[in-house]
Every structure is written in structure tokens, then in C-alpha cells.
C-alpha positions as CSV (number, residue, x, y, z in Angstrom):
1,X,59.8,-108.8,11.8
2,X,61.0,-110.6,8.3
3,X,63.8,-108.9,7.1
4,X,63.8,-107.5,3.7
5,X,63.0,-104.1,2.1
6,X,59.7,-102.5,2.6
7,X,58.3,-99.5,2.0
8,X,55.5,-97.5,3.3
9,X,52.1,-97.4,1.8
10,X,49.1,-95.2,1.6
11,X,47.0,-98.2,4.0
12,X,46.4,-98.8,7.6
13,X,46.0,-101.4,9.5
14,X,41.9,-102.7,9.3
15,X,43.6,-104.5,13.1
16,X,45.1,-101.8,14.7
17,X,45.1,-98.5,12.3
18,X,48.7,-99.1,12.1
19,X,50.7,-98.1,8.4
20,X,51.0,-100.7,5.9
21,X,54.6,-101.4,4.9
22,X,54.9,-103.2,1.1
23,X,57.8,-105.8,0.6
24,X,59.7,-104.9,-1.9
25,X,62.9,-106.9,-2.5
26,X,60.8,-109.6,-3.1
27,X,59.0,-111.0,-6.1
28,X,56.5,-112.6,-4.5
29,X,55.6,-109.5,-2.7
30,X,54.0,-109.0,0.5
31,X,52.5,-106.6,2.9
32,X,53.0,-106.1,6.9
33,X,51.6,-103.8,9.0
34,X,54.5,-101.8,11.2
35,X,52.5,-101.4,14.2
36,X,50.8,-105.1,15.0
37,X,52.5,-107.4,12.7
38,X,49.6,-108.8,10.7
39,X,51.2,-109.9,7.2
40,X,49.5,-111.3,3.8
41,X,51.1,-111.8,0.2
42,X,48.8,-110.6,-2.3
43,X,46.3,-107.3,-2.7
44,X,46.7,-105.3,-0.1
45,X,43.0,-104.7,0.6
46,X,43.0,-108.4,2.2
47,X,45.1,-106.7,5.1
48,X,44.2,-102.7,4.9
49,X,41.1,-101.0,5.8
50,X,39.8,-100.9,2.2
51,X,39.0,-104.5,2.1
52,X,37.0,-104.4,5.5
53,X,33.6,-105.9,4.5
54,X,30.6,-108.2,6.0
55,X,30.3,-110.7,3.5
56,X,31.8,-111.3,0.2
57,X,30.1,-109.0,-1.7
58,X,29.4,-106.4,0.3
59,X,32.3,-103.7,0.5
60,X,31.9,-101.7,3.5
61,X,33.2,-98.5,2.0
62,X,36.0,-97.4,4.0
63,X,39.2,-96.0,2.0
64,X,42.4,-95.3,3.4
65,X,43.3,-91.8,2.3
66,X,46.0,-89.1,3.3
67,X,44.7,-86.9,6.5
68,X,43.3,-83.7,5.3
69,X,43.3,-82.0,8.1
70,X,46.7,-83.2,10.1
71,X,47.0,-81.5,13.4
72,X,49.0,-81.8,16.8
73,X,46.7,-83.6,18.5
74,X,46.2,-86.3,15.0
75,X,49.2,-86.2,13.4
76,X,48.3,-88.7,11.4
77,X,49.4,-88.9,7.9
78,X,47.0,-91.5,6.5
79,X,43.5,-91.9,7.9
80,X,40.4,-94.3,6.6
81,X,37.0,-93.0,5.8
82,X,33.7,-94.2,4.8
83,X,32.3,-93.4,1.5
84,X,28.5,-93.0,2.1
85,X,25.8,-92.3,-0.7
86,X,24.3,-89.1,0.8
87,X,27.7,-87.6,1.2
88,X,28.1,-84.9,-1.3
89,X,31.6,-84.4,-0.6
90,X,32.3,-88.1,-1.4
91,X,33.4,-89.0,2.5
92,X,32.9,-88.7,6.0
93,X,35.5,-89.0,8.2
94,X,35.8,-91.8,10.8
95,X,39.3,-92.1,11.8
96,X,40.0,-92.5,15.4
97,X,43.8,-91.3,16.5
98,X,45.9,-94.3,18.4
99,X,47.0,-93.8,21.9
């Protein structure tokens, strides 16, 4: 890993569904995700979840968000879902827990 500062972020991994960490001792800035590795300096959508699309233009929608429902057996703090139209509750979830 590149040492510096980082800090975590609300993002996983679009790779590996692994937390995002943001560089932060450095003005350039950066991202890297703590599980795989996978770094980018810019918006963090070009290496989280949130930027997952098929072409250019057309945005996916799938947000990382906290876990509303953390349990023992998905502890996981931060989880991506997909926005869909016909959703009245805004989301559905689609996170799958890492083994």
C-alpha cells in the first residue's frame, strides 16, 4: 500500500465490495480500496460502486449507502443498492456479504 493518510469513506469497492479509503495528506487526493488495492485520483465514483455503468451515459443506479439492517451474519457497515423506478421506497437491496 502507499503510505500516507487515509480515511474511510461511505464507498465500496465496484471490484471486490471492499471499503473505499480517501487520501488525505495529499493535495492531489486519491482513493484506494482497503480490501483489493484498486486505486484512482479523482471522483470517487470512477472506483466505487456508484459509478458502475454500461456505457457512458447510462448510470446503472447502484449507490453505496450505510446498511440498514446490520446483523451477525452481515455486519456490514456500508452496502450498495440499486435505485429502480418502481421502487416506492427509493431502493432495493442488492448487497451480497464477502466471505
Amino acid at each position: 500500500m502507499t503510505p500516507g493518510l487515509y480515511t474511510v469513506t461511505d464507498h465500496v469497492c465496484r471490484e471486490c465490495l471492499g471499503r473505499i479509503l480517501e487520501r488525505v495528506d495529499n493535495p492531489a487526493g486519491g482513493y484506494r480500496c482497503s480490501n483489493c488495492g484498486a486505486s484512482t485520483v479523482g471522483a470517487v465514483e470512477s472506483l466505487c460502486a456508484c459509478g458502475m455503468r454500461i456505457d457512458a451515459n447510462a448510470d446503472l443506479g447502484f449507490r453505496c449507502e450505510p446498511n440498514p439492517k446490520q446483523t451477525f451474519e452481515f455486519p456490514h457497515e456500508v452496502v450498495v443498492r440499486r435505485r429502480q423506478a418502481e421502487d416506492t421506497q427509493g431502493a432495493q437491496q442488492l448487497a451480497i456479504p464477502l466471505r
